[in-house]
PAKE-965715 format. One line per field, with one value per residue (C-alpha): x, y, z; residue in three letters; residue number from 1. Coordinates in steps of 0.05 Angstrom, whole numbers, plus 5000, padded with zeros to 4 digits. Example, Ala and Ser with C-alpha at 12.3 -4.5 7.8 and 13.67 -1.06 7.14 Angstrom:
2
px	[5246  5273]
py	[4910  4979]
pz	[5156  5143]
tido	[ALA  SER]
zase	[1  2]
//
This chain:
644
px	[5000  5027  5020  5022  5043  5056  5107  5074  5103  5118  5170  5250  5244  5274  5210  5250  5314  5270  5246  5316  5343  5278  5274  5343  5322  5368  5306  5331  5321  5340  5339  5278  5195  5182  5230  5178  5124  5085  5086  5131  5119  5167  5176  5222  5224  5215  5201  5182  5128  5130  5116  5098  5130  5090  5134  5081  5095  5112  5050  5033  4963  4908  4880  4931  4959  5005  4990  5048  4995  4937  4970  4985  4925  4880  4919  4915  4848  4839  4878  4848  4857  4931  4980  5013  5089  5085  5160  5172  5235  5261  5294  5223  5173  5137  5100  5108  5060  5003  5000  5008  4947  4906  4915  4895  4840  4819  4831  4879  4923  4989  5063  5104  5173  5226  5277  5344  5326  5399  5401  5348  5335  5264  5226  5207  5170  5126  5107  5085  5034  5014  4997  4968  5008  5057  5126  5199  5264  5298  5357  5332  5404  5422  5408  5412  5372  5308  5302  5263  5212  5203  5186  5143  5114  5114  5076  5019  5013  5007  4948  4988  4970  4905  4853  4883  4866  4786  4790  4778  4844  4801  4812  4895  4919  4958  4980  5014  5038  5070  5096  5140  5171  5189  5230  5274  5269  5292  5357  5364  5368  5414  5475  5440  5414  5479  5506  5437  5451  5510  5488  5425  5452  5439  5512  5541  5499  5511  5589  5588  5547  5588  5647  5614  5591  5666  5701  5665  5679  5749  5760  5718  5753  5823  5884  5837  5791  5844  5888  5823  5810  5884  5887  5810  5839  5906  5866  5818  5882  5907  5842  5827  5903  5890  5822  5814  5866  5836  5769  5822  5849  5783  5764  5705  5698  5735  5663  5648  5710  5719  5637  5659  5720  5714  5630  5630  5681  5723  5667  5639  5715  5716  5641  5669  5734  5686  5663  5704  5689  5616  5614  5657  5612  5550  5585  5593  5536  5498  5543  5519  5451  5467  5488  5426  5457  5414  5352  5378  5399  5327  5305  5350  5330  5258  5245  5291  5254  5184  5203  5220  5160  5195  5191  5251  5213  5235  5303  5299  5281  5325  5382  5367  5378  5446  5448  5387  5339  5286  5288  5281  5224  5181  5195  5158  5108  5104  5096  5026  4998  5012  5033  5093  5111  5106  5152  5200  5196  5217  5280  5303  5333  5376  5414  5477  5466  5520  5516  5543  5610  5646  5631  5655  5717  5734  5731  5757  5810  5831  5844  5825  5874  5900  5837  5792  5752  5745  5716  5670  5641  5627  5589  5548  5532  5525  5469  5435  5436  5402  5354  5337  5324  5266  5250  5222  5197  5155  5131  5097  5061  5045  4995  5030  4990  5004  5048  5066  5140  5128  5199  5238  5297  5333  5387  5463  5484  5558  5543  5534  5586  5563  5487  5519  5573  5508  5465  5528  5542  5459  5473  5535  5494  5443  5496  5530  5455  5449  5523  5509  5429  5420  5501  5501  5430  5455  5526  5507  5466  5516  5577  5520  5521  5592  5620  5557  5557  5488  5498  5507  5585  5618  5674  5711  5724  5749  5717  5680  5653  5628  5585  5516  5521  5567  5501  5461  5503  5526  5457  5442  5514  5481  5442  5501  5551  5506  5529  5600  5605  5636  5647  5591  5629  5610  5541  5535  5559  5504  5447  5476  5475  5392  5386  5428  5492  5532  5534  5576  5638  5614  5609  5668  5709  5677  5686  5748  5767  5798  5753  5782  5839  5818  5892  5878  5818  5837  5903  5847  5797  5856  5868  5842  5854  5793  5735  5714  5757  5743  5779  5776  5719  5676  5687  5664  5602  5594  5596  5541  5509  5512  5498  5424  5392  5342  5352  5356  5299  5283  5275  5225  5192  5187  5154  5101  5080  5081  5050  5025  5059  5041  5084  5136  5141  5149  5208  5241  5233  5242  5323  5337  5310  5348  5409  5413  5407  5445  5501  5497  5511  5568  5602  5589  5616  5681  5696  5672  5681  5651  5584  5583  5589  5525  5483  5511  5488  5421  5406  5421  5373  5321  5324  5330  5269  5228  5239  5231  5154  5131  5154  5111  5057  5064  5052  4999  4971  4888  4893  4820  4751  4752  4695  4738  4749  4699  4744  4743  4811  4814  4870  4865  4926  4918  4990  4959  4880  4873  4809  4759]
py	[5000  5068  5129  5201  5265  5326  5378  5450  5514  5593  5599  5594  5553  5494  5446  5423  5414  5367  5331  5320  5296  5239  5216  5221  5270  5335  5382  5453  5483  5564  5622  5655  5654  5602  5563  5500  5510  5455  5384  5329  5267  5206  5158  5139  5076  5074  5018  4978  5030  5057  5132  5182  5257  5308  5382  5427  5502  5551  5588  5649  5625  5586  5639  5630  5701  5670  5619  5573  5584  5573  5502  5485  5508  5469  5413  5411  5422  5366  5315  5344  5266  5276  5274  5352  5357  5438  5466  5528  5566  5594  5650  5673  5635  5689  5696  5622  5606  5644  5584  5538  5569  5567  5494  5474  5520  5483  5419  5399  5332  5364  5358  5424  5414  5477  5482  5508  5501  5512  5584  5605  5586  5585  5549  5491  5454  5513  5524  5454  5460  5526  5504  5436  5392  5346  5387  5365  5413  5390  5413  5394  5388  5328  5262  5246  5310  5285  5226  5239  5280  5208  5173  5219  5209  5126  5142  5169  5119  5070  5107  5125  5194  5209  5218  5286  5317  5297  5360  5426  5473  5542  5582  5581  5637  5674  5730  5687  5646  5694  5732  5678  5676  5749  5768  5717  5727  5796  5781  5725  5779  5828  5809  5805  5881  5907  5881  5900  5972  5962  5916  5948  6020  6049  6081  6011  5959  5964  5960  5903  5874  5884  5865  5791  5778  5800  5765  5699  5707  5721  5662  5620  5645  5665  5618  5573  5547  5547  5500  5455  5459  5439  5380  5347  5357  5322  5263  5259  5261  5204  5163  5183  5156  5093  5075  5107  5068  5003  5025  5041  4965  4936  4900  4935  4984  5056  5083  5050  5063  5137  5145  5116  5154  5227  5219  5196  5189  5253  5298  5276  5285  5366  5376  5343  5382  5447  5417  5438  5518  5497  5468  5533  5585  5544  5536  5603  5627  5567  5603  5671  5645  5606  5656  5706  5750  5736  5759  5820  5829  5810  5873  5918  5917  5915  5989  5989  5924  5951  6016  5962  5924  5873  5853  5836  5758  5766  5768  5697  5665  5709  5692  5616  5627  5629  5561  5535  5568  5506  5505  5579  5589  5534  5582  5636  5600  5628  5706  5727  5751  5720  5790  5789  5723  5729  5791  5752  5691  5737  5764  5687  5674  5733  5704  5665  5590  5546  5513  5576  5570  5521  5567  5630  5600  5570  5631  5684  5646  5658  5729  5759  5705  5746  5775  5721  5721  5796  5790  5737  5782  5836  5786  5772  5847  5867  5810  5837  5909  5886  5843  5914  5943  5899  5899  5965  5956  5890  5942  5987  5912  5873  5908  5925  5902  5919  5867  5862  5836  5778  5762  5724  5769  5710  5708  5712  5648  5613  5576  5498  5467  5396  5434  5478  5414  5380  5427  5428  5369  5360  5413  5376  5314  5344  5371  5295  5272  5317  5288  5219  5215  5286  5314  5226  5233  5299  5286  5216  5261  5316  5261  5226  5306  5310  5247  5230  5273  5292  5227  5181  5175  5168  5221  5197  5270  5301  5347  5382  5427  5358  5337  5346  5400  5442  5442  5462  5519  5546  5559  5594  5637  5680  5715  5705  5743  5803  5809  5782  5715  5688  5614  5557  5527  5571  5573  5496  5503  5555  5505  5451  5493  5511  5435  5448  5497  5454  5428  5480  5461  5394  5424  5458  5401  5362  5405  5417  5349  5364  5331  5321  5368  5443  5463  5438  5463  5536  5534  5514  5564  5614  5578  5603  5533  5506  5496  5545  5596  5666  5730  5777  5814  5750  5715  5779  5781  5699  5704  5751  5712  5655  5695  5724  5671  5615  5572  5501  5449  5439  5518  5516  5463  5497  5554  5526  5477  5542  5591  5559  5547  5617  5652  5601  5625  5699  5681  5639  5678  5747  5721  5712  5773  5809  5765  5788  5860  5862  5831  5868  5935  5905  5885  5947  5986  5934  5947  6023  6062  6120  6075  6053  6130  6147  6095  6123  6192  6160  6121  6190  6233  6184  6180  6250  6265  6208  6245  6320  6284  6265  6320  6373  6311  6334  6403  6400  6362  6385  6414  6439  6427  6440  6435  6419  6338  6328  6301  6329  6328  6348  6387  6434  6476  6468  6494  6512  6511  6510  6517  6514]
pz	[5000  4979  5031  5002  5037  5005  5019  5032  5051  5034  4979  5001  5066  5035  5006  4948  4993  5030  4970  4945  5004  5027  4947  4940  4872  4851  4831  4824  4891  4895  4936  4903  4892  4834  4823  4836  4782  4786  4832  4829  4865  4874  4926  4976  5036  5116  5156  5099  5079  5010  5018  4956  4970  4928  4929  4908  4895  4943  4969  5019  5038  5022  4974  4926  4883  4828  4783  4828  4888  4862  4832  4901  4936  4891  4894  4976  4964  4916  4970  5035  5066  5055  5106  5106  5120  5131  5131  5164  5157  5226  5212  5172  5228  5243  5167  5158  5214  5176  5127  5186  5218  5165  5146  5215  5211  5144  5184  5141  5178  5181  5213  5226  5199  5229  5175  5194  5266  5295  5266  5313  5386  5382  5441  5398  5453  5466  5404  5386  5445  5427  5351  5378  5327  5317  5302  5289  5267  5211  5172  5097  5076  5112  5114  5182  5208  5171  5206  5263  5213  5172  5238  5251  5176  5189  5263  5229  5179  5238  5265  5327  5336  5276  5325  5350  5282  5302  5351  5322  5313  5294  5354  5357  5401  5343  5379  5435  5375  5345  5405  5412  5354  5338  5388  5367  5293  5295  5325  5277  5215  5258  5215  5147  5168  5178  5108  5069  5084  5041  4991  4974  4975  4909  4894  4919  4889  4810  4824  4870  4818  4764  4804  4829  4743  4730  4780  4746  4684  4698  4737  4681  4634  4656  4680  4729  4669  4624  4665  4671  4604  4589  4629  4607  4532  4551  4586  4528  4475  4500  4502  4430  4413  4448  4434  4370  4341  4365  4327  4258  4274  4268  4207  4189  4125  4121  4126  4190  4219  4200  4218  4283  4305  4269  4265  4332  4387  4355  4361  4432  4455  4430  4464  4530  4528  4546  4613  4671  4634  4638  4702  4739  4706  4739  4803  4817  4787  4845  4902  4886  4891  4956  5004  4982  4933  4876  4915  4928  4857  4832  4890  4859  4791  4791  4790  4730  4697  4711  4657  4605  4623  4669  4742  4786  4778  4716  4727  4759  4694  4650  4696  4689  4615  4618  4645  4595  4542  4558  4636  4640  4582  4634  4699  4669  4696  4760  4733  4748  4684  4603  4577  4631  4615  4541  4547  4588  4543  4487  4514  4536  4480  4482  4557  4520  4548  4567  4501  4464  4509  4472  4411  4441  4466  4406  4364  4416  4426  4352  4354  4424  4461  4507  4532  4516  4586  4562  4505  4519  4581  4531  4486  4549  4559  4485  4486  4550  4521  4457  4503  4545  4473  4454  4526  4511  4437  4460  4518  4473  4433  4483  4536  4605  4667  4750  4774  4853  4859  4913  4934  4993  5018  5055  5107  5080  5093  5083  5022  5023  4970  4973  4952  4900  4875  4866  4828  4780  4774  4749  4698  4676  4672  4630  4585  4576  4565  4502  4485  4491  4453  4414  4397  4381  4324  4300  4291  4251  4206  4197  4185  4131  4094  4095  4065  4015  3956  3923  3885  3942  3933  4002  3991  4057  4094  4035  3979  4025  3964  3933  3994  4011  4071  4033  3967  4018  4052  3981  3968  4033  4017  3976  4031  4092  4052  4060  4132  4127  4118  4061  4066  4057  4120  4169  4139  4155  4225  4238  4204  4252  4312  4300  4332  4390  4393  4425  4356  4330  4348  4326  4261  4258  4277  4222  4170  4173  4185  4262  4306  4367  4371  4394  4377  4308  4296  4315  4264  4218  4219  4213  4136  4077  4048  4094  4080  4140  4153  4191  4195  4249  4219  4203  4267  4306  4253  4268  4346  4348  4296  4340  4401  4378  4325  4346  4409  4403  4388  4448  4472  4414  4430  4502  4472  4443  4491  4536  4491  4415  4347  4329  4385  4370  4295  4315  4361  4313  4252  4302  4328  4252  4235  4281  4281  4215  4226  4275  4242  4179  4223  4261  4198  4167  4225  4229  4150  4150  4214  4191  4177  4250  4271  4224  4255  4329  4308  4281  4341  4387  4340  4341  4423  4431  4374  4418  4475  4449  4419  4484  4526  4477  4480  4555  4539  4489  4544  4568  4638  4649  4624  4552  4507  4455  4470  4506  4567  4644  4676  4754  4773  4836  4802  4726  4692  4622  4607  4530  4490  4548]
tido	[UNK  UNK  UNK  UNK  UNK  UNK  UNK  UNK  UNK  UNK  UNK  UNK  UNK  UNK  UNK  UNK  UNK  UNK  UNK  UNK  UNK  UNK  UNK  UNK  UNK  UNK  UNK  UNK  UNK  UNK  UNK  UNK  UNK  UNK  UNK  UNK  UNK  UNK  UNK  UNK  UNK  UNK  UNK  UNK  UNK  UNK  UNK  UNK  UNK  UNK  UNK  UNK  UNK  UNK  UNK  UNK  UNK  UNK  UNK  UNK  UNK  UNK  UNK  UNK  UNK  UNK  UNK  UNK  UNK  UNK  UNK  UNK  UNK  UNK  UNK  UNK  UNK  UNK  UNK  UNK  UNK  UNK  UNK  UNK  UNK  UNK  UNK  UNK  UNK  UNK  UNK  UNK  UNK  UNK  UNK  UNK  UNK  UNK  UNK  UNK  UNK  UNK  UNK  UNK  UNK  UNK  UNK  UNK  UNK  UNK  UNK  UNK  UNK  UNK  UNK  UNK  UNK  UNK  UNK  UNK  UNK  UNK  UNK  UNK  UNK  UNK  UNK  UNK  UNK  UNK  UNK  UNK  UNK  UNK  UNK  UNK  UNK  UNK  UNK  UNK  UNK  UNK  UNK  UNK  UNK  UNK  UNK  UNK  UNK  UNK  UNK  UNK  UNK  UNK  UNK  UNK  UNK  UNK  UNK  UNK  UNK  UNK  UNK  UNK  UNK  UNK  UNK  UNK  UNK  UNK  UNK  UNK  UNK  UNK  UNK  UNK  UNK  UNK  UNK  UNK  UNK  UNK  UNK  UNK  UNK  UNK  UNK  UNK  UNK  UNK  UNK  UNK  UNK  UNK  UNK  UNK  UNK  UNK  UNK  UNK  UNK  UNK  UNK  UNK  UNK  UNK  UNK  UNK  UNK  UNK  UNK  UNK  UNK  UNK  UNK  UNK  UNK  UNK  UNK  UNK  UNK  UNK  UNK  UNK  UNK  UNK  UNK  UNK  UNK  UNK  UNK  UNK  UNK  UNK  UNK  UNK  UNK  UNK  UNK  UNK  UNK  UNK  UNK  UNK  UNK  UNK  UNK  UNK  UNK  UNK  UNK  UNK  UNK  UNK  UNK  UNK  UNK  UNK  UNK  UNK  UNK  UNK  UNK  UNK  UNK  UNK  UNK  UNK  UNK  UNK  UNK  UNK  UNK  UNK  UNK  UNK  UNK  UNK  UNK  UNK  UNK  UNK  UNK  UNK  UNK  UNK  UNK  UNK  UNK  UNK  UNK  UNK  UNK  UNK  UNK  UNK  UNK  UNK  UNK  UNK  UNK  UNK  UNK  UNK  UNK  UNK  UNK  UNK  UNK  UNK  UNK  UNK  UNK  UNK  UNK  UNK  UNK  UNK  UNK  UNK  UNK  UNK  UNK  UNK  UNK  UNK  UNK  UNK  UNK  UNK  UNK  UNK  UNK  UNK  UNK  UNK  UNK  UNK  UNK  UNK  UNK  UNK  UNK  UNK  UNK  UNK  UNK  UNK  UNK  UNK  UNK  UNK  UNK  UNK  UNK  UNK  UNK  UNK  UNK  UNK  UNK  UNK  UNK  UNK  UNK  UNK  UNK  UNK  UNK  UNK  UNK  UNK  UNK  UNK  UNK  UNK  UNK  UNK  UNK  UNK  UNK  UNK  UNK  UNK  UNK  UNK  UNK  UNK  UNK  UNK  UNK  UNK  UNK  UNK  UNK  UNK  UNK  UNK  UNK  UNK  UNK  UNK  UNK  UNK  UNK  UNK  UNK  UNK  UNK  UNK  UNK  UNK  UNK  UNK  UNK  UNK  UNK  UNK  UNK  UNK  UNK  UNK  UNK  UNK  UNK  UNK  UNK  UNK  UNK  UNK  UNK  UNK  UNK  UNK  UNK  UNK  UNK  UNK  UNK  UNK  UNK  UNK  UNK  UNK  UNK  UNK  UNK  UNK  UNK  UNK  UNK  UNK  UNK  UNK  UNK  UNK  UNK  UNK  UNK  UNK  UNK  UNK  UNK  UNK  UNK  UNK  UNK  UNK  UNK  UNK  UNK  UNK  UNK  UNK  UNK  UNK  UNK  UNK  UNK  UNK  UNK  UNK  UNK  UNK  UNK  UNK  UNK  UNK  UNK  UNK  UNK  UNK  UNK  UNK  UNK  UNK  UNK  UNK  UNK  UNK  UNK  UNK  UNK  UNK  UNK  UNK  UNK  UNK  UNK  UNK  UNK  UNK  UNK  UNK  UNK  UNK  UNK  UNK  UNK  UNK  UNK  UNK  UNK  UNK  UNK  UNK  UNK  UNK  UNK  UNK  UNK  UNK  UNK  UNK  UNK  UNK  UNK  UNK  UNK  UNK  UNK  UNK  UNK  UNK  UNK  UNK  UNK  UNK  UNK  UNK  UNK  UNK  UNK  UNK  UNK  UNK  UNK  UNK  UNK  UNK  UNK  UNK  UNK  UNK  UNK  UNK  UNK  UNK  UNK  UNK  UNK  UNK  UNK  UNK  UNK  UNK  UNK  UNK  UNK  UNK  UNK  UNK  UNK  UNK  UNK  UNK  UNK  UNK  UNK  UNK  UNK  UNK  UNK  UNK  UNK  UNK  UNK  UNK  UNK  UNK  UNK  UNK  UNK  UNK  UNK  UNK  UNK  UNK  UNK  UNK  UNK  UNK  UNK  UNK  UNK  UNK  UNK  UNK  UNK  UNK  UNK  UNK  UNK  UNK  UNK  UNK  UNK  UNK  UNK  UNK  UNK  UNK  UNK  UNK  UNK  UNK  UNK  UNK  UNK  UNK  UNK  UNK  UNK  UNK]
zase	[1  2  3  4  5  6  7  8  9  10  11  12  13  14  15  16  17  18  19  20  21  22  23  24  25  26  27  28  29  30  31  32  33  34  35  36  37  38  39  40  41  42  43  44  45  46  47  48  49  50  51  52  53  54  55  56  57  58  59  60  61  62  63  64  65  66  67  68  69  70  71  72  73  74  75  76  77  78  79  80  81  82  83  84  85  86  87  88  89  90  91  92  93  94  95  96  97  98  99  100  101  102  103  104  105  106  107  108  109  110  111  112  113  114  115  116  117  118  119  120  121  122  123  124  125  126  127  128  129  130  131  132  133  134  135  136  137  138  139  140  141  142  143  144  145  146  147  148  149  150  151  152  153  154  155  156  157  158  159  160  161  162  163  164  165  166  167  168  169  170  171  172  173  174  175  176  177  178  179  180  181  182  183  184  185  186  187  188  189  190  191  192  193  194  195  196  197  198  199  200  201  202  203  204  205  206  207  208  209  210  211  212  213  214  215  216  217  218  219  220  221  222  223  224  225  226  227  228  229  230  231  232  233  234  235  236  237  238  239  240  241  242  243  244  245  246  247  248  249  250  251  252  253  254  255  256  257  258  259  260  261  262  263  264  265  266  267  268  269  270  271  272  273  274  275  276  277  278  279  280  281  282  283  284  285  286  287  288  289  290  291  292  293  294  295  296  297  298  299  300  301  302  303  304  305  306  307  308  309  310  311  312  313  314  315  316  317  318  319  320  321  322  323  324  325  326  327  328  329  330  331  332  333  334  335  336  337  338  339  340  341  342  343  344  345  346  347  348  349  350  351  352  353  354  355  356  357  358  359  360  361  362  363  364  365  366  367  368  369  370  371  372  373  374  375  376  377  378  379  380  381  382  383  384  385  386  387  388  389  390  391  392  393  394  395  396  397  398  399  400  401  402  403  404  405  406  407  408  409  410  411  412  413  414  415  416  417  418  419  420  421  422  423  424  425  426  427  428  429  430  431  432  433  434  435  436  437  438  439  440  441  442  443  444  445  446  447  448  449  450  451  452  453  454  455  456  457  458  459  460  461  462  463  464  465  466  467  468  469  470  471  472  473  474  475  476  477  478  479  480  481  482  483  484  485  486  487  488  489  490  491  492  493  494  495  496  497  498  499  500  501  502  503  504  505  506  507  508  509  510  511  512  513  514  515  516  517  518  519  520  521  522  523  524  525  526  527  528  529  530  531  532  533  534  535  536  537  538  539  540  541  542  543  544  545  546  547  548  549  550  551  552  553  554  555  556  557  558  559  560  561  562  563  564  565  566  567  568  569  570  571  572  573  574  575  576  577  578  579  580  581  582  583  584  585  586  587  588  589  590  591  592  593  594  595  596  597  598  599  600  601  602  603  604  605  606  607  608  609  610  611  612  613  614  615  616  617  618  619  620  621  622  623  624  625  626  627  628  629  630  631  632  633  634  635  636  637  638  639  640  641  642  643  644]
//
């Protein structure tokens, strides 16, 4: 017999910590409102019991706001015979216990679970009889600090304490409730006080900020991910030399074999290479979360979001783009109206996704060496300015509504590495998954248009021109010379990377025959004699190429299970569009200064003329009660009366 409880609680006091650690699951659990956006179940053993967790979203009250609350209140509603686990966070007790009242209220069976018990000194014991249910302090973290919580869990399930929850709970003393608590919780927040008046002082905030995003990149970037990245491709060198040269011993066909070690094994090898850069940039980015900063960034920035149509919520899933275009389109879940989240949808794919490293790196490294973690950064920004752009354009087309920012400030904590190690490590997973099953399909099909010319002749890696990839490029040529790029080559690679852009480099490598060998492949993209080749100007003009045109497959199929085909067309054909553009100006700036200076003077007119427009809009503006229009405006001091 399976026995269900489901995990409820106020956003940020550690549900899906709690899930993770009973089910022994790595669900993305973060500092912020929403990260939960609908319920997982899964099961896990006591006692010989077989007991189903449910983590439902985060939720304020009963009467749920967002669309994450109502989820979860409908949901409780919908399993009212279900044993409750309600976790409280106690250094927030105080507005935690409002849900906790009104679930006994609703006479709703539930356990208290106190998360992060030992940061606060609450009387425990008191409170327990106070709220007239079982309760038990956890630390959702660990293992070992949950156990008393699932005996508690296995107790009920035995009947040994069900008939309290006959007596009525409705008339809880709250105010001695939560007298006790908030002497306690104000102490508590003492030291995260003291460093808020820094952190969240306007003339200090923006330069810390840019300081933390800098300090990451550099250390991505700069000697420490280099000297990673240097050892995983001498470790992979020498298993290529080993093994692929057992697969060349083999007595199969020269197709197999070169299918198998340049189709295949090569091209995993140059995608893998990329991981430790991958897996610090996520690390980091998971500590800065951790200890609270990423709240406070979110807090910061909504007054500036809101004028581009944007909520500091926003920022969450924007953020979570740079780890993944897919995850980050389904968190827009949790904003409260569609127009917000199809305006945040729309500006996804402009956060550069860890997929898009390998590519940078690879093509910075050709010309920008030295300052390669430099230049990279200043890809990142360049996209995020474009983003705040079309922020404002999509403003003006897609209706604004009132949105209230609901959003957890939590304590600074010291940052839990085995947490943060293992939230990497699940993003590294993910990453090998798309090696090992989509990179795999993708790669057999790209390796197939390579070395089969449009008359089925297996050319063997050579005569590129003569293959079936590079009749399809040549055509496309016509149109990507426009902006710069003037090799069927590097048209290919871009086709391959609208699947996934970790194919790229795949591409790359393939093309020009180096698969495997980074070192290679970089002295080959700097030869005219290959088949893709880039100068300075036209790998600028391909990184932001890369940078702005349609996420992957499965972003798009994201989007439309989110919002319909028809959305998903706009954002596909819009990132071209403007990839495009875009691109057409940059080259035209890189080859013709003075070009780039016009379109600077253009774009400062235009602002300036937008702005002149609506300040004599302003002016022109009716004051009194004119017969004129027709309209009645109250003003007790009117500054011009016109017409009346």
């Amino acid at each position: 017999m399976t026995n269900k409880i489901i995990l409820a609680g106020n956003p940020n006091t550690g549900k899906t910590t709690l899930f993770n650690t009973l089910t022994k699951s790595n669900q993305k659990a973060s500092n912020w409102h929403g990260v939960t956006v609908g319920t997982i179940s899964k099961n896990y053993q006591f006692n010989g019991k077989l007991i189903t967790v449910t983590d439902v979203p985060g939720m304020y009250s009963l009467e749920g706001f967002s669309n994450e609350e109502k989820i979860a209140s409908e949901f409780l509603k919908k399993n009212k015979d279900s044993l409750i686990v309600n976790i409280c966070d106690a250094n927030n007790l105080e507005r935690n216990l409002i849900l906790t009242s009104e679930l006994i209220g609703e006479g709703f069976k539930i356990i208290v679970a106190v998360n992060m018990y030992a940061e606060v000194k609450h009387n425990y014991k008191k409170l327990a009889e106070l709220l007239g249910v079982k309760l038990v302090t956890i630390d959702a973290r660990k293992k070992g600090s949950v156990n008393e919580l699932k005996q508690c869990v296995d107790e009920f399930f035995e009947n040994k304490f069900q008939d309290s929850y006959k007596i009525c709970k409705t008339n809880l003393n709250s105010s001695e409730i939560f007298s006790e608590v908030k002497a306690k919780q104000s102490e508590a927040y003492k030291t995260t006080n003291k460093l808020d008046k820094i952190m969240l002082n306007k003339f200090l905030f923006l330069p810390i900020f840019l300081l933390a995003v800098f300090a990451v990149f550099f250390v991505t970037f700069g000697p420490i991910g280099e000297a990673l990245l240097f050892c995983v491709e001498w470790v992979l060198g020498k298993f290529l030399d080993i093994f692929g040269g057992l697969l060349m011993s083999l007595k199969f066909s020269s197709a197999i074999k070169l299918f198998l070690v340049d189709g295949i094994l090569n091209s995993v090898a140059t995608v893998l290479s990329f991981v430790p850069q991958i897996a610090l940039l996520m690390f980091f980015l998971n500590l800065l979360e951790d200890t609270g900063f990423m709240s406070r960034v979110a807090f910061m920035f909504d007054g500036a979001l809101k004028k581009v149509g944007l909520t500091g919520k926003s920022l969450f899933s924007l953020m979570l783009g740079f780890g993944c275009t897919t995850s980050a389109v389904i968190t827009t879940r949790n904003l409260e109206n569609k127009n917000l989240r199809k305006r945040t949808a729309l500006l996804l794919p402009f956060m550069s996704c860890t997929a898009k490293l390998p590519i940078f790196l690879v093509i910075s490294s050709l010309f920008f060496e030295k300052y390669k973690f430099l230049f990279v950064f200043m890809l990142y920004i360049f996209a995020i300015l474009i983003s705040l752009v079309f922020a404002i354009i999509y403003k003006k087309f897609i209706p604004e509504k009132s949105d209230v920012l609901v959003l957890e400030m939590p304590k600074y904590r010291v940052p839990n590495v085995k947490k943060i190690s293992k939230d990497t490590l699940s993003v590294i997973s993910e990453f090998l998954i798309k090696v090992g099953t989509l990179i795999m399909l993708f790669t057999t099909i790209i390796w197939v248009l390579q070395n089969f010319s449009c008359s089925f002749e297996f050319l063997a890696g050579e005569n590129f021109e003569k293959s079936l990839l590079y009749f399809i490029s040549s055509k496309l040529l016509v149109v990507f010379k426009f902006i710069g790029i003037e090799n069927a080559g590097a048209v290919a690679a871009i086709i391959v990377g609208l699947v996934a852009k970790e194919l790229v480099v795949v591409g790359l490598c393939m093309i020009n025959g180096t698969a495997g060998s980074l070192e290679l492949l970089a002295e080959s993209l700097l030869s005219p004699a290959s088949p893709c080749y880039f100068t300075p100007a036209s790998s600028v003009v391909f990184l932001v190429f890369v940078l702005l045109y349609s996420p992957c497959i499965s972003a798009l199929g994201a989007i439309k299970n989110e919002f319909g085909r028809k959305f998903l067309l706009y954002v596909f054909f819009a990132q071209l569009a403007l990839s495009f553009a875009v691109c057409f100006l940059v080259y035209r700036t890189l080859n013709a200064p003075i070009f780039g200076i016009f379109v600077l003077i253009f774009a400062v007119l235009a602002i300036f003329t937008s702005f002149v427009l609506k300040s004599v809009r302003k002016k022109n503006s009716c004051w009194g009660n004119c017969n004129a229009c027709g309209k009645i405006c109250e003003q007790k001091k009117p500054k011009i009366v016109r017409g009346g």
